[in-house]
Each structure stands twice: as C-alpha cells, then as structure tokens.
C-alpha positions as CSV (number, residue, x, y, z in Angstrom):
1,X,-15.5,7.3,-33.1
2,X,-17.6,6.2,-36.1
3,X,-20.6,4.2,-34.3
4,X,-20.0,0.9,-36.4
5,X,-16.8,0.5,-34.5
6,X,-18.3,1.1,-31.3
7,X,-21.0,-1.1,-31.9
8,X,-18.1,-3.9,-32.6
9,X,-16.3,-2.9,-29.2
10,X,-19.7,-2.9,-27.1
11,X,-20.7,-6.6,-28.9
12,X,-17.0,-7.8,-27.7
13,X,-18.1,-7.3,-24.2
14,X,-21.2,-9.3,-25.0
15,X,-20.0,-12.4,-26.1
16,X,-20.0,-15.4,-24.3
17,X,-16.8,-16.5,-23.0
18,X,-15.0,-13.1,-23.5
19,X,-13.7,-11.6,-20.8
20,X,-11.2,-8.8,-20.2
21,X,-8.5,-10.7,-20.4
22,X,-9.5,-12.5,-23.7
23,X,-10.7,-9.6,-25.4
24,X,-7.3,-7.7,-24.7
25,X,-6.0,-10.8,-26.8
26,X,-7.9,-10.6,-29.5
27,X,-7.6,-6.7,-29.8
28,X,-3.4,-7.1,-29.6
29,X,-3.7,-9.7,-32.1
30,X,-6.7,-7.8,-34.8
31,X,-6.5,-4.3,-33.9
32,X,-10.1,-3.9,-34.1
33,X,-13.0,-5.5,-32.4
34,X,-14.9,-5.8,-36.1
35,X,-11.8,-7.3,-37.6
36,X,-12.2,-10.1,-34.5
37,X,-16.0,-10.8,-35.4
38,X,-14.8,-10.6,-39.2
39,X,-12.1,-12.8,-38.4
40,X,-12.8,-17.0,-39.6
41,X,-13.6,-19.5,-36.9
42,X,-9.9,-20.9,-37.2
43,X,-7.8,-17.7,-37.3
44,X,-9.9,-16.9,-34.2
45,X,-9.4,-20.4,-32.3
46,X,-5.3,-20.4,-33.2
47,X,-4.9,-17.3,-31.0
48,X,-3.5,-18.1,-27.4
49,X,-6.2,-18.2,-24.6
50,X,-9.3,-18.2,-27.0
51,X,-9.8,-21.8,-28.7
52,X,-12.1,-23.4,-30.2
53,X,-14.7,-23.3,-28.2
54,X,-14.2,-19.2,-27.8
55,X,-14.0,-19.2,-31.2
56,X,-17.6,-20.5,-31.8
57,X,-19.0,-18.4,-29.5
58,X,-17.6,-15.2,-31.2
59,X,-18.7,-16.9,-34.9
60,X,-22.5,-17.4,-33.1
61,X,-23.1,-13.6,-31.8
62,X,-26.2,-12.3,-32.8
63,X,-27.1,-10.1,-30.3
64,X,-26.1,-6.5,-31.9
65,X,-29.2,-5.2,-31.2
66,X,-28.4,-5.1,-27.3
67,X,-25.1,-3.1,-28.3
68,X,-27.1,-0.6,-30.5
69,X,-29.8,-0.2,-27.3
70,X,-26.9,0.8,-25.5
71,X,-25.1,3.8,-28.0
72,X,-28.5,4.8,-28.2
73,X,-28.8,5.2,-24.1
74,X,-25.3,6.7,-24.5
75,X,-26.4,9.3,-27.6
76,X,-28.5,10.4,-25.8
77,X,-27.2,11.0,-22.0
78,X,-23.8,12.3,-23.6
79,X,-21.8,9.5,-22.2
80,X,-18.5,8.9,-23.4
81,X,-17.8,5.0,-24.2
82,X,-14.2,4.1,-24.0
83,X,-12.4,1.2,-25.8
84,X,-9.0,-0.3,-24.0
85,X,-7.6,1.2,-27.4
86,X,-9.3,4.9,-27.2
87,X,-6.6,7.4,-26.3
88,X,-8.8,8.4,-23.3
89,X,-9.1,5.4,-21.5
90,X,-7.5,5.8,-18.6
91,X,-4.0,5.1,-19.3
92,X,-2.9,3.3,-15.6
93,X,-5.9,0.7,-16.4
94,X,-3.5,-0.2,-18.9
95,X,-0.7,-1.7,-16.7
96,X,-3.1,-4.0,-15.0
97,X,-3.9,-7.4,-17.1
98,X,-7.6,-7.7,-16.6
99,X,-8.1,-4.1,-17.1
100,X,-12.0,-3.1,-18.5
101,X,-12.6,-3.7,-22.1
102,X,-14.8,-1.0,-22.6
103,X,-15.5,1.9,-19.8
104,X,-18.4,4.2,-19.7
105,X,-17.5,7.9,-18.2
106,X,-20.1,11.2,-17.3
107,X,-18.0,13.9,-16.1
108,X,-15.6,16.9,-17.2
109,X,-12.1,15.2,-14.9
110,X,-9.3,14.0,-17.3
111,X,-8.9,10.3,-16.3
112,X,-5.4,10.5,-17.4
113,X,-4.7,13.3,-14.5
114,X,-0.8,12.7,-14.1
115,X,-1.4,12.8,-10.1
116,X,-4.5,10.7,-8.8
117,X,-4.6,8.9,-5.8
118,X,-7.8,6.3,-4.3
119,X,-8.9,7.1,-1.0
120,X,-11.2,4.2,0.4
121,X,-12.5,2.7,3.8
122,X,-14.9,1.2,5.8
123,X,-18.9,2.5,5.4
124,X,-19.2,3.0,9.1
125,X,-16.7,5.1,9.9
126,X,-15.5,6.8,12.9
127,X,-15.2,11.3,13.4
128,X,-11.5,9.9,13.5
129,X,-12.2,8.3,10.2
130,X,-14.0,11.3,9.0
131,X,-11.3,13.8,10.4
132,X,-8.2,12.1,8.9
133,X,-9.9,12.1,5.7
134,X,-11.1,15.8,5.0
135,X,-7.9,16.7,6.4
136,X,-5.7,14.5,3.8
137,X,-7.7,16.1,0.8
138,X,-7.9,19.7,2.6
139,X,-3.8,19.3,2.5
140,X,-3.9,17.9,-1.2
141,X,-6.2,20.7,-3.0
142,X,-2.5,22.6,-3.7
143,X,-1.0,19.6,-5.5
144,X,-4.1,19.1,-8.6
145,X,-4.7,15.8,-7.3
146,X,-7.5,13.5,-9.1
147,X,-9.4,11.6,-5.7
148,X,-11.4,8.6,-6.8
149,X,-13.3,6.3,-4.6
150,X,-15.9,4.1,-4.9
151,X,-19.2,6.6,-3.9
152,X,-20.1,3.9,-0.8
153,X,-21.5,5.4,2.3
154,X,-18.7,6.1,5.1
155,X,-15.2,7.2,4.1
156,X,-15.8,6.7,0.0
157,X,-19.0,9.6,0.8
158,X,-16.3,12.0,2.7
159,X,-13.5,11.8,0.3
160,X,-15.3,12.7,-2.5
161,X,-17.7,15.6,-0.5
162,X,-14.5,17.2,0.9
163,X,-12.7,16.8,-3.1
164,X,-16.1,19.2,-4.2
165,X,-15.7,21.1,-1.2
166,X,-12.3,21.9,-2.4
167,X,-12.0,22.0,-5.8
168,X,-10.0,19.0,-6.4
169,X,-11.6,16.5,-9.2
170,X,-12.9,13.5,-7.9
171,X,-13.8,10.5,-9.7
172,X,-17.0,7.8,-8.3
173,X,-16.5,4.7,-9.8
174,X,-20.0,2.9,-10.0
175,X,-20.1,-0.8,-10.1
176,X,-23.9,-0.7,-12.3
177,X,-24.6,1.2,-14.6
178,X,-25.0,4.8,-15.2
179,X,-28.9,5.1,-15.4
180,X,-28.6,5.1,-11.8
181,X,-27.0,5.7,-8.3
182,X,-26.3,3.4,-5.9
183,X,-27.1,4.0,-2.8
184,X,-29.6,6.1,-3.8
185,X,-29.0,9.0,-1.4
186,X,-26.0,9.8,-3.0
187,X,-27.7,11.3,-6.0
188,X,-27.5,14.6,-4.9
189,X,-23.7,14.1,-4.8
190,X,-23.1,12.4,-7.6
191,X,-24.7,15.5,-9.5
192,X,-22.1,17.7,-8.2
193,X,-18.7,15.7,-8.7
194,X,-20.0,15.9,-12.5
195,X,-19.8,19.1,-12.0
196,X,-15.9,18.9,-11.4
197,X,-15.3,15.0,-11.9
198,X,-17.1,12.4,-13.0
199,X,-18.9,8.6,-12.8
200,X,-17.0,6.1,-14.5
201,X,-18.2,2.3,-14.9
202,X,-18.0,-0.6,-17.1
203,X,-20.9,-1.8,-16.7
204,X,-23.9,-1.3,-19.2
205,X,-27.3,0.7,-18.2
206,X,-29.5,-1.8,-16.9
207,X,-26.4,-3.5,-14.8
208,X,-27.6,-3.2,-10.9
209,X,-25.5,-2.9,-8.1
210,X,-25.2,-6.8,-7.6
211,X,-22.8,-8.2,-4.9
212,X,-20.1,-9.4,-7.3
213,X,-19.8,-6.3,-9.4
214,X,-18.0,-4.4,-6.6
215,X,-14.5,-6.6,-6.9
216,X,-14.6,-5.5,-10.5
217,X,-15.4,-2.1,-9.4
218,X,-12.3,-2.1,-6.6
219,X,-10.2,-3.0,-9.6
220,X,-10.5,-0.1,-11.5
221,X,-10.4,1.9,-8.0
222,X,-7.0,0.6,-7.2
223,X,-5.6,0.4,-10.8
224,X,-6.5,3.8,-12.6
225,X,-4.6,5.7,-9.9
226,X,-1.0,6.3,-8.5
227,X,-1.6,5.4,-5.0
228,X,-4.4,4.4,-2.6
229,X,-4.7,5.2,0.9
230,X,-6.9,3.2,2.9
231,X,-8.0,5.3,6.2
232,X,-10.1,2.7,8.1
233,X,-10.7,-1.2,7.4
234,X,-11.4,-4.4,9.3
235,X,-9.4,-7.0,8.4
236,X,-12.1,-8.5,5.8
237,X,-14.1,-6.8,3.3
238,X,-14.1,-3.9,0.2
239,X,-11.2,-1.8,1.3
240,X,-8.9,-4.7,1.7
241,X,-10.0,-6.5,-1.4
242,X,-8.5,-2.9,-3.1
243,X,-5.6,-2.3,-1.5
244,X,-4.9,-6.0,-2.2
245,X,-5.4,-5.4,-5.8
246,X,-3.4,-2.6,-5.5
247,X,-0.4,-4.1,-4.3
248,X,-0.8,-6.7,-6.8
249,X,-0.9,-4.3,-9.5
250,X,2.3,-2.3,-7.7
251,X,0.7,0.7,-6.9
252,X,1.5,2.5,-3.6
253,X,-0.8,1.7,-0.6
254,X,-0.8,3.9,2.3
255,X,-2.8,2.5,5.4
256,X,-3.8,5.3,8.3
257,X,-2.9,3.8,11.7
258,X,-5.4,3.6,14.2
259,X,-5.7,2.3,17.8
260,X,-4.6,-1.9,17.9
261,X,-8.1,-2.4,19.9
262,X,-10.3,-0.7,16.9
263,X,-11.6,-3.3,14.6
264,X,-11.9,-0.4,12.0
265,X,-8.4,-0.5,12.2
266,X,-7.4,-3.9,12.0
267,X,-7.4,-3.9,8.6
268,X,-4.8,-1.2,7.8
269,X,-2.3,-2.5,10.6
270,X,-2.9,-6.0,9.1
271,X,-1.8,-3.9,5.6
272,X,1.2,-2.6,7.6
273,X,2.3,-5.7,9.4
274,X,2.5,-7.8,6.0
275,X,4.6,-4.9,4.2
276,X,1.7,-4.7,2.0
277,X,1.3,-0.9,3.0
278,X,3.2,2.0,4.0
279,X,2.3,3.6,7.3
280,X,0.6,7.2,6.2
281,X,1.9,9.6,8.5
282,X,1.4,12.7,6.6
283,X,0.1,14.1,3.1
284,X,4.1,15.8,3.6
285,X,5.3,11.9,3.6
286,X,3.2,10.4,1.3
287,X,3.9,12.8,-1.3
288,X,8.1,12.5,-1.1
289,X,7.6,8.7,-1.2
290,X,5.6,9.4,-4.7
291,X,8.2,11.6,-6.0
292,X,5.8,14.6,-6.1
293,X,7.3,16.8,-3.5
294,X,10.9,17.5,-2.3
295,X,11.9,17.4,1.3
296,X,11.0,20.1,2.7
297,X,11.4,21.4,6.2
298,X,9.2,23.9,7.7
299,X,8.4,25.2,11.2
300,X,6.0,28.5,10.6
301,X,3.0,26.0,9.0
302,X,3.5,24.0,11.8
303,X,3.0,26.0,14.9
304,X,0.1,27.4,12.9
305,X,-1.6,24.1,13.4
306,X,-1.5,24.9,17.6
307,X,-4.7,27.4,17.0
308,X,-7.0,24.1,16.0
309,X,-5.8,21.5,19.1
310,X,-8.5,20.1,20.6
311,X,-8.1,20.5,24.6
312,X,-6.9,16.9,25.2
313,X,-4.2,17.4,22.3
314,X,-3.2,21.1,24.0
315,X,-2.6,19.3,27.6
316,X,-0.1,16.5,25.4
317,X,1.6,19.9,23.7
318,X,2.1,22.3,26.7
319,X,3.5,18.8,28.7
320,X,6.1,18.3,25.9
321,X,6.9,21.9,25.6
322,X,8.1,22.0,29.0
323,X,11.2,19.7,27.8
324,X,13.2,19.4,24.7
325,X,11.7,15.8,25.0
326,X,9.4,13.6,26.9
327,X,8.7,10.2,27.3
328,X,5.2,8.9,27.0
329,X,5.1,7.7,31.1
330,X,5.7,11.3,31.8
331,X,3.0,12.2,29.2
332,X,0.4,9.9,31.1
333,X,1.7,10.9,34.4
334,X,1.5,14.4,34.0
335,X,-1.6,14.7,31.5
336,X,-4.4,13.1,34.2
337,X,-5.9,11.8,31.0
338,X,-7.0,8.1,29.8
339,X,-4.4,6.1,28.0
340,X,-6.5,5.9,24.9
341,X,-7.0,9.9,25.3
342,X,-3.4,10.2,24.9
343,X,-2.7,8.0,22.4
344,X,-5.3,9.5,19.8
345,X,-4.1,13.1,21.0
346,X,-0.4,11.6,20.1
347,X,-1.2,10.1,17.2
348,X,-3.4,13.3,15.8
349,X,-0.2,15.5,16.5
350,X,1.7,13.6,14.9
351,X,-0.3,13.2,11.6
352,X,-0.5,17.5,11.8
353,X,3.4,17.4,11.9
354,X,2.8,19.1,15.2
355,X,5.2,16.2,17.2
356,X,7.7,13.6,16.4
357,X,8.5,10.3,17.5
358,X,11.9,10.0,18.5
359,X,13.5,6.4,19.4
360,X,12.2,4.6,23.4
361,X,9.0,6.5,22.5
362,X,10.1,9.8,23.2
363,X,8.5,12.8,22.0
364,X,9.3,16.5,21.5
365,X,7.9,19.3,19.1
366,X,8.3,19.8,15.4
C-alpha cells in the first residue's frame, strides 16, 4: 500500500466529525480516502449522513503531520495498518455497520481464519471459570480454531494462555494502542500470542487504555468472529456489553451455565433466559449448531473421561451406574454430599459428555 494512500486513510480517522459510520459512506461513495479530501465542499456535503457541517470539517484538516507520526511508529515496529477496503481486514468486521475504519495488527494469525470464535468473561473468575475454559480450548485445538478475547485479567488471560499452550491462534484485541500493554502484567503474554497470533486495535499509539475505549474494543471482539461464548458474567458489565453486541450483529452467543445463586453467573442465565444465548453444553454441541461438525455419537472418548473425575463427581457416577437411570433425590440421598456438591459434580459431567439429562431430571450415563 503506497504510503500517500495510507496517509489519506489514517487522516480520515482524524477528522472531526468522522466516525466509522461516516467514513464507511464516504469510502462507498469515493473509493478512496484521498478522493474524499480531494473531493469539493459540496460534492462532500450532498452525500447522505455527512452535510454541511461534515463537509467543512473534512475541507479544514490540516493535521497530516499526526497521520505521518503514526506510519512512521508503524515503519518502524512492522505493524500492519488496515483500511475497511484492504483485502486483509478482517472480513466479518464487514457485516457489522460501525465496523473500524482503519485497524492496526502485530501478529502472524490470519484474521480472516474461516473458524474463529470469542471467548470472554468476568476478570475475577472462579477454578470453575478457569476449568470450563481450558477445557473448551483443550477440546477445540483439533478443529484450527482462531480464539480472540480481549487480553483482561480473569477468563480473557486463560483463554488466550491455554490457545498458546495449545497451538491454536489467538487473537488480543487492545482497546489503546500498540506501544503498550494494558494491564501491564500481561506483557510477557502478549509477546507469546505474537508468536502464534496477534494484537489487533484501532486505536493509534499514544491511545491509553481509557474507560470508553473498551465498548469499541468489545465491538470488534464480538464482530470479527463466528461465535462468542461467554463462560462467566454478572448481569452488568464488559462480557454482557459483547455478547449484546454480538447478538445484535447475529452472531452465535453461547453462555456456560452456572449455579442460579453465583453472581458470576447471572449474567449468562440472564443471556439464556432472554433467548439472547444458547445454553453451551459441550464444544460436541456448539460445534453442530455452527455447522462445523456432524453428529456424531461416540462412547470409547467418553468413558475415557472417568480417569480424570474428581472424587465428588466419581460418588454422582458409581450412584448412576447402579441403574439404567436415576433421579436427582436418589442422587442426594444416596451421595451424602451437599446440594451444591452435587449440582457442580452434575453439571461438570454433563459438560464432559460423561451424563445426560433425561426428562423429570433423571439421569443416566452417556
């Protein structure tokens, strides 16, 4: 890309007035960003959602020195700057009307990766939390699936550790710029998804980490990908704001179910109970309802999983084995263990495919 264009697309984002949604106008309408600052005051104010007043500010720019700062920062840290009209920008963005104008990327992933999905959640997670998550991307490293989150401490941090630990790209998506990291103490980890994966932003160097940037940020989270899963939430906050947008934008949202007295799961029952999300019960499920995998029914993986049970989840399984099924009473009855014991035991074997839930809450092996 010669730099005169890009100094033309980068200036676009600097205007006053222009934003995303404008500047996706004026590109359909000109083609190029220096035909729109080339373009007379009128032609520019006759274009639907730009007017006159628009239209000045575009005629006043001046300020082409801040876009040459920045393909100089870029030169020189090998960063690849992406116009909504380079063939590289990520192609989903593109269904989404407020997609970035220009995106700034580090990293050796394709963001056009035909399968990619968003894992997000809460920053103070719980092991469940943690558990659920390594175990969805453990079960995904087969399929050449893309993970992007949003490199936040709690779930965002384990999704894209356990996509390094195994091999599967994984994609942070900053909301400042790339001459830093945000929180700081993911630096070390933001070094290795470059490694297989990337930083992606649209914000320019010098952009910090300021409380209104992270609703853009969740944007591009939930609209450069296929689906999102959102593993714990409250009912409030960063996760929801995503999978919001993602329903919006008609992606798939999968929420993981969690206890009705967690507040870290409120959120994703809330998802649920509005028909905003499908209930994730299994990477297996997930997948058929994306078209990525055929039904498929096997028993051999399954009884496999019996070597890892922890020893409340072993008690629920050598109950239910006695019977060709059993009802959850007997379960509590016979099991000597807490209700909420048995209900994360249950819920655990259920998400391993290891039991199913039959109708009057009846359950018997896989």
């Amino acid at each position: 890309m010669p730099n005169n264009d890009l100094l033309y697309q980068i200036s676009l984002t600097l205007a006053n007035g222009i934003g995303a949604v404008q500047a996706r106008l004026l590109l359909e309408h000109f083609k190029t960003a220096e035909a729109i600052f080339k373009a007379k005051k009128k032609e520019l104010s006759l274009i639907e959602g730009i007017g006159e007043i628009r239209a000045s500010q575009i005629k006043a720019f001046d300020n082409f020195s801040e876009a040459e700062d920045e393909i100089a920062f870029i030169e020189k840290h090998h960063i690849q700057a992406l116009s909504i009209t380079n063939k590289d920008y990520p192609q989903k963005l593109l269904h989404c009307y407020d997609a970035p104008t220009m995106l700034y990327y580090r990293g050796t992933a394709d963001l056009n990766n035909q399968k990619s999905i968003s894992i997000i959640g809460t920053r103070t997670n719980t092991d469940y939390g943690k558990q659920i998550t390594e175990k969805i991307i453990e079960e995904l490293q087969q399929h050449n699936v893309t993970i992007v989150s949003g490199l936040a401490f709690g779930i965002d941090a384990i999704a894209h550790k356990a996509a390094v630990k195994n091999q599967l790209p994984t994609i942070g998506v900053l909301a400042h710029g790339l001459d830093s990291i945000y929180p700081i103490q993911h630096k070390s980890l933001a070094k290795e998804m470059l490694l297989n994966g990337g930083l992606l932003t649209e914000f320019r160097k010098n952009t910090k980490a300021d409380k209104h940037n992270f609703p853009r940020r969740n944007r591009i989270v939930a609209g450069m990908t296929n689906a999102t899963i959102v593993i714990e939430s409250s009912d409030k906050g960063g996760s929801m704001i995503t999978a919001e947008l993602a329903y919006n934008y008609n992606r798939d949202v999968f929420a993981v179910p969690g206890k009705i007295t967690d507040s870290k799961s409120s959120g994703c029952l809330k998802l649920v109970q509005q028909n905003k999300a499908a209930l994730f019960t299994s990477v297996e499920q997930m997948l058929e309802e994306l078209g990525w995998q055929q039904k498929t029914k096997s028993t051999k993986k399954q009884r496999e999983l019996f070597v890892e049970l922890s020893d409340d989840e072993r008690i629920v399984v050598d109950i239910i084995k006695e019977k060709d099924a059993v009802g959850i009473d007997e379960i509590f009855l016979k099991s000597n263990l807490s209700s909420s014991s048995v209900a994360s035991a249950i819920l655990t074997l259920e998400l391993q495919n290891v039991l199913i839930c039959m109708p009057g809450k009846m359950y018997k092996l896989a």
